[in-house]
MARTOR-806960 format. One record per residue (C-alpha): residue number from 1; residue in one letter; y, x negated, z negated. Coordinates in Angstrom, 3 decimals, padded with zeros to 6 digits. Layout:
<recs>
+-----+--------+----------+----------+----------+
! num ! residu !       yy !       xx !       zz !
+-----+--------+----------+----------+----------+
! NUM !      A !        Y !        X !        Z !
...
+-----+--------+----------+----------+----------+
</recs>
This chain:
<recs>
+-----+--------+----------+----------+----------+
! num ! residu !       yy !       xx !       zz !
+-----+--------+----------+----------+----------+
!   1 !      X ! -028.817 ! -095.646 !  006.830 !
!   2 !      X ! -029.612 ! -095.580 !  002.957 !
!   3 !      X ! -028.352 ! -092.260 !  002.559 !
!   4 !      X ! -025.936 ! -092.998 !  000.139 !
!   5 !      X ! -022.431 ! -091.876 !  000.861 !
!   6 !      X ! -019.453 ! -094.585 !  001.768 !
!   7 !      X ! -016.317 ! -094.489 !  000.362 !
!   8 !      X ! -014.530 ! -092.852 !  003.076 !
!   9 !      X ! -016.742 ! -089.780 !  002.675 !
!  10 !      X ! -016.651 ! -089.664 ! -000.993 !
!  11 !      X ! -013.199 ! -089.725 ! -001.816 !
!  12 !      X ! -011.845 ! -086.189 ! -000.544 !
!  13 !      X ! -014.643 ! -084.978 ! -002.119 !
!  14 !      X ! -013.701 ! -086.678 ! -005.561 !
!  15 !      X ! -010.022 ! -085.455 ! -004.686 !
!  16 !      X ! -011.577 ! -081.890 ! -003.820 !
!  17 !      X ! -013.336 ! -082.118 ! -007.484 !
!  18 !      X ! -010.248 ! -083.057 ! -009.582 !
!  19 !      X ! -008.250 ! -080.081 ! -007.398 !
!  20 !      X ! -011.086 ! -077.975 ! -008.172 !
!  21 !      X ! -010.275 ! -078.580 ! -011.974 !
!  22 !      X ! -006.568 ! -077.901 ! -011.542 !
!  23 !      X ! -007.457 ! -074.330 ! -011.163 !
!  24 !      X ! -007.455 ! -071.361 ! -013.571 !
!  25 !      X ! -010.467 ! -069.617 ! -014.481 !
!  26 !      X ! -011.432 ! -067.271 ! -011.965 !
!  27 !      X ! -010.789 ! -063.827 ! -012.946 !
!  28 !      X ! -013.908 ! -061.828 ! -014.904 !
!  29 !      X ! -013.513 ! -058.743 ! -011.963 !
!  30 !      X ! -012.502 ! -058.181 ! -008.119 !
!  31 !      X ! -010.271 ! -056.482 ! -006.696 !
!  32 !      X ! -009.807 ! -053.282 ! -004.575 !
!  33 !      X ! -009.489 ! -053.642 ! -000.795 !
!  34 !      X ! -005.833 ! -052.859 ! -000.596 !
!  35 !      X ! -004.959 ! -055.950 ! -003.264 !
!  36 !      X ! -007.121 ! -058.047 ! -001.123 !
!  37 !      X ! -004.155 ! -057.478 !  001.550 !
!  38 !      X ! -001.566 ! -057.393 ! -000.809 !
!  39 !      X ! -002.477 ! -061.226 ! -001.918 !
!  40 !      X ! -003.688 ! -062.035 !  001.627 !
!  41 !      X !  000.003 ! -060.964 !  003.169 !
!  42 !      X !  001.927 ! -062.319 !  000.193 !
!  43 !      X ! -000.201 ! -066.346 !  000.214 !
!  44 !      X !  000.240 ! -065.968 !  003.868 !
!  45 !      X !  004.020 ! -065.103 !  003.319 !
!  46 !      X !  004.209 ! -068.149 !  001.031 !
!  47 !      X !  002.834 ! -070.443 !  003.756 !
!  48 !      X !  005.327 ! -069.087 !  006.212 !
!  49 !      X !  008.267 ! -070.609 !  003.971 !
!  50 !      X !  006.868 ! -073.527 !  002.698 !
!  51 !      X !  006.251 ! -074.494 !  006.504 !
!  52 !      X !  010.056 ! -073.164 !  007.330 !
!  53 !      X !  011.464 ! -075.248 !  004.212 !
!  54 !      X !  013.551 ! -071.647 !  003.065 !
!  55 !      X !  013.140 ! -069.833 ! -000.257 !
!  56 !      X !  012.764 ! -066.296 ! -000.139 !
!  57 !      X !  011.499 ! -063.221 ! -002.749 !
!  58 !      X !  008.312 ! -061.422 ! -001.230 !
!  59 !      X !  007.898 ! -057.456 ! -002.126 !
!  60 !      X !  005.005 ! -056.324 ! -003.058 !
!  61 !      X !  003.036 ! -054.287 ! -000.322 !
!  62 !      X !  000.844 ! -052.773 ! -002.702 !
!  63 !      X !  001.358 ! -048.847 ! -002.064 !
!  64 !      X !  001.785 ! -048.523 ! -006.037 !
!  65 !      X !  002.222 ! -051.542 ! -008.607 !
!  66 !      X ! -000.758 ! -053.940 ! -008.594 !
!  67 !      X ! -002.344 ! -056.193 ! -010.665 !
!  68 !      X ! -000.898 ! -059.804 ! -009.087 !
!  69 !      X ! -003.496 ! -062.245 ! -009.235 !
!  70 !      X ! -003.324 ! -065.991 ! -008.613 !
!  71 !      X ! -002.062 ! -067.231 ! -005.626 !
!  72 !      X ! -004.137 ! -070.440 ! -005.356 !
!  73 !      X ! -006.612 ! -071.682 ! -003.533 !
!  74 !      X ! -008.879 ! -069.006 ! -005.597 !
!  75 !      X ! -007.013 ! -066.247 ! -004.333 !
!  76 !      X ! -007.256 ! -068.097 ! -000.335 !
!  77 !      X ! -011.199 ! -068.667 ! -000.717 !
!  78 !      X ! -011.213 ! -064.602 ! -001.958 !
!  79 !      X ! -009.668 ! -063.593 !  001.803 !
!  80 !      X ! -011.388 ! -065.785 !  003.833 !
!  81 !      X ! -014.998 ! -065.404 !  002.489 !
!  82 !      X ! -013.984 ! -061.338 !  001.876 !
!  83 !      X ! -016.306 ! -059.927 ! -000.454 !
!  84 !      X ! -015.550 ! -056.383 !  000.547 !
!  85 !      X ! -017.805 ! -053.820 !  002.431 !
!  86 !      X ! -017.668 ! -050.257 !  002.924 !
!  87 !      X ! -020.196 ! -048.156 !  001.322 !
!  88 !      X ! -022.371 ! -045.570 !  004.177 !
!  89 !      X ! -023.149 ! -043.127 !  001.573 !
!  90 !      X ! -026.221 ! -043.402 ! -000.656 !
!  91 !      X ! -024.235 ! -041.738 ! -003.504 !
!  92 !      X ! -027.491 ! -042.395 ! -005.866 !
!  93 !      X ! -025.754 ! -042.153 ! -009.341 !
!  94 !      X ! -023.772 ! -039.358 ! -008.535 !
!  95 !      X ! -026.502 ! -036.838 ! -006.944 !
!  96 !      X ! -028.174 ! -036.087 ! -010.533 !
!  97 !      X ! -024.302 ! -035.094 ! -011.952 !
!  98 !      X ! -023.844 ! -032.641 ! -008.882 !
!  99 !      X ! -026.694 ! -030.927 ! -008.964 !
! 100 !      X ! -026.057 ! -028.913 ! -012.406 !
! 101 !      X ! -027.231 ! -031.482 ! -014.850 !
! 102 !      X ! -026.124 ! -032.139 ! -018.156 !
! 103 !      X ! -023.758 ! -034.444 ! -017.598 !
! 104 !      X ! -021.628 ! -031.336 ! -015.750 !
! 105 !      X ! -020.996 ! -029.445 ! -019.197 !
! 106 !      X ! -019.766 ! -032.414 ! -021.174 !
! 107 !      X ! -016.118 ! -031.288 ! -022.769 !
! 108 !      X ! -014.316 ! -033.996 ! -020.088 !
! 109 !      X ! -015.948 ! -031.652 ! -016.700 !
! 110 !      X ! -014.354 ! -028.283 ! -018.978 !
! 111 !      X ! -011.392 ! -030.247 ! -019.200 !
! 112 !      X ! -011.200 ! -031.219 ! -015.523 !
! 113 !      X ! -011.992 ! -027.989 ! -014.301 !
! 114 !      X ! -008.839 ! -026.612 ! -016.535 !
! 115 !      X ! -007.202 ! -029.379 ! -014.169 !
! 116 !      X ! -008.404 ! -028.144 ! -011.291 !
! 117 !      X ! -007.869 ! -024.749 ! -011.892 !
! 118 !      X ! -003.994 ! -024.944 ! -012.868 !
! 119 !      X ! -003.603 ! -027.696 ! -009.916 !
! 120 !      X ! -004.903 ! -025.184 ! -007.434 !
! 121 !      X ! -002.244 ! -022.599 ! -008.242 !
! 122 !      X !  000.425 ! -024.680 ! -007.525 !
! 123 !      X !  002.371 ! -023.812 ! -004.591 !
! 124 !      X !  001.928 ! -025.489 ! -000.711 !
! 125 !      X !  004.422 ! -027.494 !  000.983 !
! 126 !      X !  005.530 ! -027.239 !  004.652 !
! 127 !      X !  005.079 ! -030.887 !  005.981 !
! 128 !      X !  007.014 ! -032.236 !  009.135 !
! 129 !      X !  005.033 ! -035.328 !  011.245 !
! 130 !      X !  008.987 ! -036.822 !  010.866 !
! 131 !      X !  009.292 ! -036.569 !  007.082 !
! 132 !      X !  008.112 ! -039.161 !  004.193 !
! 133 !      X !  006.557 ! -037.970 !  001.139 !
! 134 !      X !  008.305 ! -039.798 ! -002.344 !
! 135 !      X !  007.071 ! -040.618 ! -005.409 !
! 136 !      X !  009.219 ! -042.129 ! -008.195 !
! 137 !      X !  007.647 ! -044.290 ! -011.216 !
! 138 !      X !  008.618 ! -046.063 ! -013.854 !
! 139 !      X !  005.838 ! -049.140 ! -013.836 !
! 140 !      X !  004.613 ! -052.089 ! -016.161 !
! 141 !      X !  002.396 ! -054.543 ! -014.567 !
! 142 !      X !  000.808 ! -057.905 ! -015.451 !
! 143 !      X !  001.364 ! -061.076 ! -013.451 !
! 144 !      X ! -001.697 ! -063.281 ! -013.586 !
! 145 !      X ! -000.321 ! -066.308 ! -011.289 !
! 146 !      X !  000.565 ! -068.333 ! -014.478 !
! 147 !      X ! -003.485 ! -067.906 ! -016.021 !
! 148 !      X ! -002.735 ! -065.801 ! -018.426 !
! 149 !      X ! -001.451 ! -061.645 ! -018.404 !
! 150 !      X !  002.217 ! -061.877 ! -018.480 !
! 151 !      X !  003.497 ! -057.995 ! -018.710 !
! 152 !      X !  006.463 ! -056.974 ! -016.769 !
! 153 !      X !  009.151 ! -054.806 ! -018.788 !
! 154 !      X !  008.918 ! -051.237 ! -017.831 !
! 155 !      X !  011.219 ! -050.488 ! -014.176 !
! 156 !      X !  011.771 ! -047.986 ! -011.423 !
! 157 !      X !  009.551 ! -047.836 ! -008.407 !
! 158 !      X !  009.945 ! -045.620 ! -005.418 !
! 159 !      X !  008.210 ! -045.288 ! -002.513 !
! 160 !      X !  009.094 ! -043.667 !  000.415 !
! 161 !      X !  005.783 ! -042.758 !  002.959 !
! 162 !      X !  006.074 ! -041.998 !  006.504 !
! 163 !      X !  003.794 ! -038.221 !  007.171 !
! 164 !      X !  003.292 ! -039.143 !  011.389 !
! 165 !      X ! -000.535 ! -038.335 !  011.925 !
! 166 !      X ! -000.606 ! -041.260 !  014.405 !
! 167 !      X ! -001.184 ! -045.018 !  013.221 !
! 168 !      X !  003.038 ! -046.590 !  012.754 !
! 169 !      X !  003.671 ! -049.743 !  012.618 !
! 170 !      X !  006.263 ! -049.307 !  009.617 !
! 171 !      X !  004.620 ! -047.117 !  006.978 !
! 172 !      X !  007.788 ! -046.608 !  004.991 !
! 173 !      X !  010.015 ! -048.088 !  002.184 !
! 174 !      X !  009.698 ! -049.397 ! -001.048 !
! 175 !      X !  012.337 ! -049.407 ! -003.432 !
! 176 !      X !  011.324 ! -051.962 ! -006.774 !
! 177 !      X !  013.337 ! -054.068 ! -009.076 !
! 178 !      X !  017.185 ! -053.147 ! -007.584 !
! 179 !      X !  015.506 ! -054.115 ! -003.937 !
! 180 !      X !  014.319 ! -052.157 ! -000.948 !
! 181 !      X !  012.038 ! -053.529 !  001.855 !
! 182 !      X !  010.551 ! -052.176 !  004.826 !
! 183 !      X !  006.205 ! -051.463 !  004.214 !
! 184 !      X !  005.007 ! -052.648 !  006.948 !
! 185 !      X !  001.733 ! -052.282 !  008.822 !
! 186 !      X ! -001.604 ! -053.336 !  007.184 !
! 187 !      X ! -003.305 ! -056.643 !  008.238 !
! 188 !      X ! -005.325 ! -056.427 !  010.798 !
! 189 !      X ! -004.108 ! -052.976 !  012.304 !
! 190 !      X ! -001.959 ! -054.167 !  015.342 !
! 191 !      X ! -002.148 ! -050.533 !  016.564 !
! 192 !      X ! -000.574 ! -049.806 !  013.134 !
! 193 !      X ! -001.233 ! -047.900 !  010.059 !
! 194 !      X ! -003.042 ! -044.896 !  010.371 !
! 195 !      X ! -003.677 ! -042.188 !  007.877 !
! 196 !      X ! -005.619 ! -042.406 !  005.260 !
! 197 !      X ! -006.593 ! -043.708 !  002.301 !
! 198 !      X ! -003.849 ! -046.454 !  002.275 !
! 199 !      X ! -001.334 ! -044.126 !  003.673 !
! 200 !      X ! -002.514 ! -040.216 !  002.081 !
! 201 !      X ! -000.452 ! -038.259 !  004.423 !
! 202 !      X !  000.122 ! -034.612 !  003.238 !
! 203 !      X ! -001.977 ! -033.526 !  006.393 !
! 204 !      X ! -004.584 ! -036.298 !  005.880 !
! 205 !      X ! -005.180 ! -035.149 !  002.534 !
! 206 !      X ! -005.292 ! -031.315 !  004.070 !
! 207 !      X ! -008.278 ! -032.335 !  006.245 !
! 208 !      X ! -010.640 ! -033.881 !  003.137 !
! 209 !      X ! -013.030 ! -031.338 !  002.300 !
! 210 !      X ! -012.653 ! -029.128 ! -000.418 !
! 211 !      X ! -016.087 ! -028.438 ! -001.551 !
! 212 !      X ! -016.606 ! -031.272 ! -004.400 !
! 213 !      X ! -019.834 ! -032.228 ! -003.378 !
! 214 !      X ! -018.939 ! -032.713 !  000.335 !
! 215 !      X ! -015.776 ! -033.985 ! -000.754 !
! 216 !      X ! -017.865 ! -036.533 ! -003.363 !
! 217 !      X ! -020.145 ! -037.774 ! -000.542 !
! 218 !      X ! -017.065 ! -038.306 !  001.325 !
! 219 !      X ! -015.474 ! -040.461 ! -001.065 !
! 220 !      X ! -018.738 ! -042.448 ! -001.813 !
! 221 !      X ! -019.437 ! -042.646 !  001.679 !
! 222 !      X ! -015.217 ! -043.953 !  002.717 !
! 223 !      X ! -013.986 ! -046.140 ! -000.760 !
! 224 !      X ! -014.205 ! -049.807 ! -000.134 !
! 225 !      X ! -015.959 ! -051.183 ! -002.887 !
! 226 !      X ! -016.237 ! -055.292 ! -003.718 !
! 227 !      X ! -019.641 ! -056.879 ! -005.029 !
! 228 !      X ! -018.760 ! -057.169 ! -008.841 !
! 229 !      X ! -017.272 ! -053.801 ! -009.173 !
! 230 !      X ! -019.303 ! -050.654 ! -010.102 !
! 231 !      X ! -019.452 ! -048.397 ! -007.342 !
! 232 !      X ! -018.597 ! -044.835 ! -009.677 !
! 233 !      X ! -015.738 ! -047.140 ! -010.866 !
! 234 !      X ! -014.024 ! -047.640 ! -007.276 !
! 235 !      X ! -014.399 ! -043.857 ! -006.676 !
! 236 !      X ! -013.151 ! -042.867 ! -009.657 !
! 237 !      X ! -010.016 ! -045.085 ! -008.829 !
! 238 !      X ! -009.671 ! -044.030 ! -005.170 !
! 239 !      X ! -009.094 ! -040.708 ! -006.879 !
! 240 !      X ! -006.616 ! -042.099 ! -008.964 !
! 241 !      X ! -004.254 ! -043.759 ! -006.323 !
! 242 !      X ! -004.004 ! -040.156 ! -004.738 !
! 243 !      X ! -002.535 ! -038.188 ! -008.062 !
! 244 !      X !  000.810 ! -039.269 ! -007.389 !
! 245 !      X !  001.079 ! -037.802 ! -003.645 !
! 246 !      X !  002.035 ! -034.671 ! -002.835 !
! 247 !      X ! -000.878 ! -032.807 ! -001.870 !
! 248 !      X ! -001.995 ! -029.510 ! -000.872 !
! 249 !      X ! -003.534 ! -027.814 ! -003.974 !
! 250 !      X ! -006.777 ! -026.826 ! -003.129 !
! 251 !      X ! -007.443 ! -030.771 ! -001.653 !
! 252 !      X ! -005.706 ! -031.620 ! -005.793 !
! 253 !      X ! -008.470 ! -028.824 ! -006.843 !
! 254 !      X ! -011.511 ! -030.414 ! -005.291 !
! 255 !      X ! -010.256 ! -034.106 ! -006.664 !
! 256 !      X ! -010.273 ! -033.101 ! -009.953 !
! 257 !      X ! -013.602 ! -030.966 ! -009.691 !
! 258 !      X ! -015.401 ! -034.184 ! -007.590 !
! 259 !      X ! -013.936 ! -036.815 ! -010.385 !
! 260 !      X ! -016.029 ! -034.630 ! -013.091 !
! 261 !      X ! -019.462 ! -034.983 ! -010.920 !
! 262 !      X ! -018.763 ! -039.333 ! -011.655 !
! 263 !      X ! -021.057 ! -040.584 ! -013.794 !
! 264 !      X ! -019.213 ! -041.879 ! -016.494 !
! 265 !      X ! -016.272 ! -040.172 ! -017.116 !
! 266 !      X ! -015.162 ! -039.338 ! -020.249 !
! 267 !      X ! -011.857 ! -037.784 ! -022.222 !
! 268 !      X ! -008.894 ! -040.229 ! -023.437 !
! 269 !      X ! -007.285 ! -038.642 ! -026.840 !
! 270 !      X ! -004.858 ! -041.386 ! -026.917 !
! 271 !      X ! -004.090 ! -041.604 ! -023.626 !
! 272 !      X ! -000.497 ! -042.413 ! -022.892 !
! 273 !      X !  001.494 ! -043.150 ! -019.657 !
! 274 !      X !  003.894 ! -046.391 ! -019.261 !
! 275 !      X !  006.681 ! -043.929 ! -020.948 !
! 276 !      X !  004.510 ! -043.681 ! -023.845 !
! 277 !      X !  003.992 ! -039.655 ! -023.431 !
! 278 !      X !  000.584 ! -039.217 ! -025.004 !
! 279 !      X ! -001.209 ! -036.319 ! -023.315 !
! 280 !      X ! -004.392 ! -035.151 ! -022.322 !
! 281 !      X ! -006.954 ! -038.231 ! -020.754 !
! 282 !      X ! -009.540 ! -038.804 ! -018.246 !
! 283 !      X ! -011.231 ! -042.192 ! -018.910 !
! 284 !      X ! -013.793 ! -044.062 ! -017.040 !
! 285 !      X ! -014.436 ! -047.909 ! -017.647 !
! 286 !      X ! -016.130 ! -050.035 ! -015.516 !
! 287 !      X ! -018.658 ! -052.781 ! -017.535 !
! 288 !      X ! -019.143 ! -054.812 ! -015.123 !
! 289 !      X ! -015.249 ! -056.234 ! -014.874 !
! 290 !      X ! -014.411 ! -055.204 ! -018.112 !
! 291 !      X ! -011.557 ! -052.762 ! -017.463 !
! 292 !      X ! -011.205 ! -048.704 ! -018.248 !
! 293 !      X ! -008.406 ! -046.631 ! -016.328 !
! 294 !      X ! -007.095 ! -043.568 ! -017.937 !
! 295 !      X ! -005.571 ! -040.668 ! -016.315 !
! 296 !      X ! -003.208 ! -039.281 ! -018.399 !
! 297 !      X ! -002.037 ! -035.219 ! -017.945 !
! 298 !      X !  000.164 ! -033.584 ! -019.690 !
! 299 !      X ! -000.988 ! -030.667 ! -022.772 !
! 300 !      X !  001.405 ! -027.828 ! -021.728 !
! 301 !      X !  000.675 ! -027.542 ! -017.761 !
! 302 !      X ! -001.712 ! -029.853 ! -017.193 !
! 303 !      X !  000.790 ! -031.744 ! -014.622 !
! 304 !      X ! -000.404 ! -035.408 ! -013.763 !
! 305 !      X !  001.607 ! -037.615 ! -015.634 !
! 306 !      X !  000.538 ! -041.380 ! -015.094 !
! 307 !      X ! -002.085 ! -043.850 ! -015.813 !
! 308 !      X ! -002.733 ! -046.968 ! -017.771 !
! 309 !      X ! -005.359 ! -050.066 ! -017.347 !
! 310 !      X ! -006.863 ! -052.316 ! -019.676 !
! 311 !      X ! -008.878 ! -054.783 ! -020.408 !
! 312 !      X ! -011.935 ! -053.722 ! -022.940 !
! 313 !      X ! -013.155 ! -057.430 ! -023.212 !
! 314 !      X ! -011.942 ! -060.753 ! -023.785 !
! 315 !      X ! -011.250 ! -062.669 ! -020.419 !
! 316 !      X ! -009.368 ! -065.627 ! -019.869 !
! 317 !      X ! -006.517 ! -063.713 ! -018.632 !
! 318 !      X ! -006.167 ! -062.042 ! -021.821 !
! 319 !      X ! -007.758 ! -060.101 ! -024.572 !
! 320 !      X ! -009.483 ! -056.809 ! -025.274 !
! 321 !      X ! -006.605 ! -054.153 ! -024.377 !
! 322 !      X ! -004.404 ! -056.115 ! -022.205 !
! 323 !      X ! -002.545 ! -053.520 ! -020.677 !
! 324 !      X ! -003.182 ! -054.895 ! -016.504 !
! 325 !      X ! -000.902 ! -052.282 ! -015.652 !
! 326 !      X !  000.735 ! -048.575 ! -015.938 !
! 327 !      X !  002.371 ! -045.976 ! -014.607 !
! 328 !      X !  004.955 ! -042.552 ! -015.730 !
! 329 !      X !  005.198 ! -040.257 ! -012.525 !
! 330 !      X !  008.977 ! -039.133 ! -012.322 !
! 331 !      X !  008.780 ! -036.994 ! -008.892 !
! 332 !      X !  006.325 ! -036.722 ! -006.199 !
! 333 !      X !  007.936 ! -034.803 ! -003.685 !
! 334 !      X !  008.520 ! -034.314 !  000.293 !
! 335 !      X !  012.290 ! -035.529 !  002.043 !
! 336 !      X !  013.360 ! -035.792 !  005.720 !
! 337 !      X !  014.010 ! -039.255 !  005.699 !
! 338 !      X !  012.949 ! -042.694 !  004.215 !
! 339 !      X !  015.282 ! -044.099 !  001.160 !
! 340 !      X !  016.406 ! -040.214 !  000.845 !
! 341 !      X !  016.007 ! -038.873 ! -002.615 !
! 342 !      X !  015.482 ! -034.989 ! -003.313 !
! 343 !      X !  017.954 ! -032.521 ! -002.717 !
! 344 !      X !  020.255 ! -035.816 ! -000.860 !
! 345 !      X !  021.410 ! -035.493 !  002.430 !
! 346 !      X !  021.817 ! -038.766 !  002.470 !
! 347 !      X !  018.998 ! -042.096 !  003.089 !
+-----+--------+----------+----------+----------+
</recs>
């Protein structure tokens, strides 16, 4: 009745304290909606066979290599409390660099539009609902679970993408590291998968508009965005994960043409892919988490080559240019079947 705590109530909070210090550093940025998953299926994964007492490697569901955070408690509190909303529009910062301001004849919108322009004359595909688009990459990619950014050595990853307009339960293959796994549904779509952003069928990506305004509000209004991330940022990088797809080229067009109307966007001289081909790059960093992406294109066609993250501040991860991760796009290309590569007959 004193109000003071007994010491049955004060010791799993004392144990919850020295746990609590056990812990790395939480991370200096979020992370998009589709790591979120990744990290939610893999911890869950991890549960699974700790509770069935038998060992087994998890692939990575990410649709394209990820930045792996911790898989502690952290990375548990991160699903359960969420932390991610969509935005409804209100593209604020973006209006005043649609509408014909200055920031529209900086040298990086010439330069996208010469991206846009050469992107929209290449040719069409003819997509089947039963095909799979592919994309081959070779990938680095830092692994945070040990505190600090541990790069992987540059490897091969495929991915194999089912095109059926209607939500599937199995999305496609993945091919990483000399092993190939089934993708899987998303969490929390029981009806399955359908297309979209997480799974940019060639059709899907036919129906965005192709006006870059309209398309811009579109993105603003459709990106899920976390609290400590700046909202031009996760557009900007929404763009990004589409590059590697086979697309139609007028939707490629209007990408390109929208990503110049972001505030914030800027050319990359040194750009270079996870090959190390140094081309032509699109830039944008976000402040708030301390990170820049860079697209990187190359000089002769103007052909998407890769990308490349960073760190551009000191974290406890790692310091000031930390690569978090890169790619070097082999082929991006359409095939009848899943594990099939181009001209094959064979899965």
């Amino acid at each position: 009745m004193n109000g003071r705590p007994n010491s049955a109530s004060s010791e799993p909070s004392d144990e919850r304290a020295a746990l609590a210090r056990l812990l790395p550093a939480p991370p200096d940025w979020d992370l998009p909606r589709e790591q979120y998953l990744h990290h939610k299926d893999l911890l869950m994964r991890h549960i699974d066979r700790d509770q069935a007492g038998t060992p087994a490697r998890q692939p990575r569901r990410r649709l394209r290599p990820a930045l792996l955070a911790p898989l502690t408690a952290l990375a548990l509190a991160a699903v359960v409390t969420g932390g991610i909303a969509l935005n409804d529009g209100d593209r604020t910062p973006a209006t005043g660099a649609s509408s014909g301001t200055a920031a529209d004849m900086q040298p990086v919108s010439a330069l996208l539009q010469q991206i846009s322009d050469a992107a929209g004359k290449r040719d069409a595909l003819t997509v089947r609902d039963d095909q799979f688009s592919y994309v081959k990459e070779k990938v680095r990619e830092a692994d945070l679970s040990s505190g600090k950014a541990v790069v992987s050595p540059l490897h091969d990853y495929e991915l194999w993408l089912s095109q059926n307009p209607e939500p599937v339960k199995t999305q496609g293959v993945i091919r990483t590291d000399g092993e190939t796994t089934r993708l899987n549904a998303e969490l929390g779509d029981p009806a399955g998968t359908p297309a979209g952003f997480s799974r940019p069928t060639y059709e899907w990506l036919s129906s965005l508009p192709t006006d870059p305004d309209k398309l811009l509000d579109h993105l603003y209004a459709k990106t899920p965005q976390v609290d400590d991330r700046e909202r031009d940022q996760a557009v900007f990088e929404q763009i990004g994960d589409l590059l590697d797809r086979a697309m139609p080229p007028r939707t490629a067009a209007a990408l390109y043409r929208a990503a110049a109307k972001i505030p914030g966007v800027t050319e990359a001289p040194q750009a270079k892919d996870a090959l190390g081909r140094q081309g032509l790059g699109i830039a944008r960093s976000d402040k708030k988490n301390g990170v820049v992406t860079e697209w990187v294109f190359d000089k002769e066609d103007l052909a998407y080559l890769g990308h490349s993250t960073r760190l551009t501040k000191d974290t406890p991860y790692g310091k000031a240019g930390t690569l978090l991760d890169s790619s070097a796009l082999l082929k991006s290309t359409i095939v009848d079947k899943a594990g099939q590569l181009p001209g094959s007959e064979k899965a």
